[in-house]
N, C-alpha and C positions, 0 to 999 in steps of 0.2 A: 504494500500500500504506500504511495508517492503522499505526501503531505506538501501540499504547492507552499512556497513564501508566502501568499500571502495568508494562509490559514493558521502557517507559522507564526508571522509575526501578529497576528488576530489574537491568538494566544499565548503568546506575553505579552502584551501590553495586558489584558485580562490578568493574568497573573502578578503584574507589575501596581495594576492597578486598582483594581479590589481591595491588596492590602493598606496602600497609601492612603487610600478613600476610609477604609476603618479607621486608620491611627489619625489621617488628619480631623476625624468628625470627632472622634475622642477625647485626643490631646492638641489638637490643632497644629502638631508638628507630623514630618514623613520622613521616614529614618533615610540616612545616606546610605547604609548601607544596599536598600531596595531602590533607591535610584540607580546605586554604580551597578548594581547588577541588573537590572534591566537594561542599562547603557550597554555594558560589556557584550548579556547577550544578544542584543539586538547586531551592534557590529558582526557580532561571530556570526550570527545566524545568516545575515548578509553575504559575509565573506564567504562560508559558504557555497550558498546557492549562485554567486554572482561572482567570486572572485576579489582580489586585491581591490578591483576598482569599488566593485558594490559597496567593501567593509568603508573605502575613504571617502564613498558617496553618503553614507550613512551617521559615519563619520562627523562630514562637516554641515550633515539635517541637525547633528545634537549642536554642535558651537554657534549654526546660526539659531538657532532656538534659542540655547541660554545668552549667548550675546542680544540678542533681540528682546529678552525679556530682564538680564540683568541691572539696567535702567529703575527698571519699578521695583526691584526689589534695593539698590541702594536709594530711592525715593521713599522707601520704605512702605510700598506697595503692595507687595506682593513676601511672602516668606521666602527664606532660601532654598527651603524645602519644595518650594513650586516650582524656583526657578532648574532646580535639578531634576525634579520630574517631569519637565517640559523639556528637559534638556534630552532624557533617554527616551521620551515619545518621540522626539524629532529624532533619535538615530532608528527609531522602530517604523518611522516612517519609510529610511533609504534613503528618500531624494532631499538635498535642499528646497527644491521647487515641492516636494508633498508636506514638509514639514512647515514652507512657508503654509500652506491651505490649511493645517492642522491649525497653527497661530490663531489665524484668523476664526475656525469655527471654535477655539479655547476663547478667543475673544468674547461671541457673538452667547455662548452655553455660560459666561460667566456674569456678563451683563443680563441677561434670561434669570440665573440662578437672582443676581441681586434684587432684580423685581420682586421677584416672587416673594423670595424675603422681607423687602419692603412690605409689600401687599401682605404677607403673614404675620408681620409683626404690629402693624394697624389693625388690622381687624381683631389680633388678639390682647396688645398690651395700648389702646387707645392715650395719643398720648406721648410714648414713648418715642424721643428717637434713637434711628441705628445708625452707623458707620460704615453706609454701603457705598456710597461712592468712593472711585478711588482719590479724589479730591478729600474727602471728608477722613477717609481711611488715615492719611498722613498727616491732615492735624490731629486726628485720636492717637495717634503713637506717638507725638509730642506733647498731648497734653493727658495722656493716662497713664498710669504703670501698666507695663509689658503683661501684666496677668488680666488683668482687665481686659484691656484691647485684644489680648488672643481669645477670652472667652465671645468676643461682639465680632469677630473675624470672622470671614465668611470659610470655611472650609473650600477651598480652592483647589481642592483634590477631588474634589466631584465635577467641576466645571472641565480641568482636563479631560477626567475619563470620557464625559459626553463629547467632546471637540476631538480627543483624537480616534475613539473607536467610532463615530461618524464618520472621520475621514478615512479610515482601514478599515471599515465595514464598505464606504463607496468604492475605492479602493478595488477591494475583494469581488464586490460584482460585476466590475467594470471586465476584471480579469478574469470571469467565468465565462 
């Protein structure tokens, strides 16, 4: 039985991502350790199926990811933890050019996730406000202690998993 790339790489990020999604709903952190390993295997698995060239194609999908998103994470945006697991979905992607499309619907699934939030959090704590924007996000980490602001952080390991197993799920049908 052949298991094509891309069902391979369908599952790990699955695997990569499931657990990052538990720890970050959790403790609102995503260990390093399960980022470098989904980075590593996604390279391997590339190299691989595709060769030298695939593993360095895959390669520089994860640096332009974390380069692209390490901005907001010294804006204090985003945690470091997102930016490395947006970094090993962009090598689980292969291409720079699928991992830019990835960005973009991690974008699109996190704005989505914020509303929602907004909208759940009015209707249930009328009143209340939250630190959904990413504007609002960076004066809350300036003006709260660090345990505060991670408890009102939005879990940004759910917004990944929706953005990039959309783009490796289209991906994946494209190629059937």
């Amino acid at each position: 039985m052949d298991i094509s790339i891309n069902t391979l790489t369908l599952l790990l990020a699955v695997a990569t991502l499931v657990p990052a999604i538990i720890c970050d709903v959790r403790a609102r952190r995503i260990p390093n350790r399960l980022c470098l390993a989904g980075l590593v295997a996604a390279i391997f698995i590339h190299g691989i199926y595709g060769g030298p060239d695939a593993a360095l194609s895959a390669l520089a999908g994860a640096l332009l990811a974390g380069a692209l998103t390490f901005p907001l994470f010294a804006r204090g945006w985003f945690g470091a933890g997102d930016v490395k697991l947006i970094a090993a979905m962009g090598a689980v992607a292969g291409t720079p050019a699928t991992s830019m499309q990835m960005l973009v619907a991690i974008a699109l699934a996190g704005g989505l996730l914020a509303v929602c939030r907004l909208y759940w959090q009015r209707r249930t704590q009328p009143g209340a406000t939250a630190a959904l924007s990413l504007s609002d996000s960076a004066h809350a980490l300036k003006a709260q202690p660090l345990s505060t602001t991670r408890l009102n952080a939005l879990p940004y390991a759910v917004a990944i998993a929706i953005g990039s197993l959309t783009v490796l799920m289209a991906q994946a049908l494209q190629h059937s």
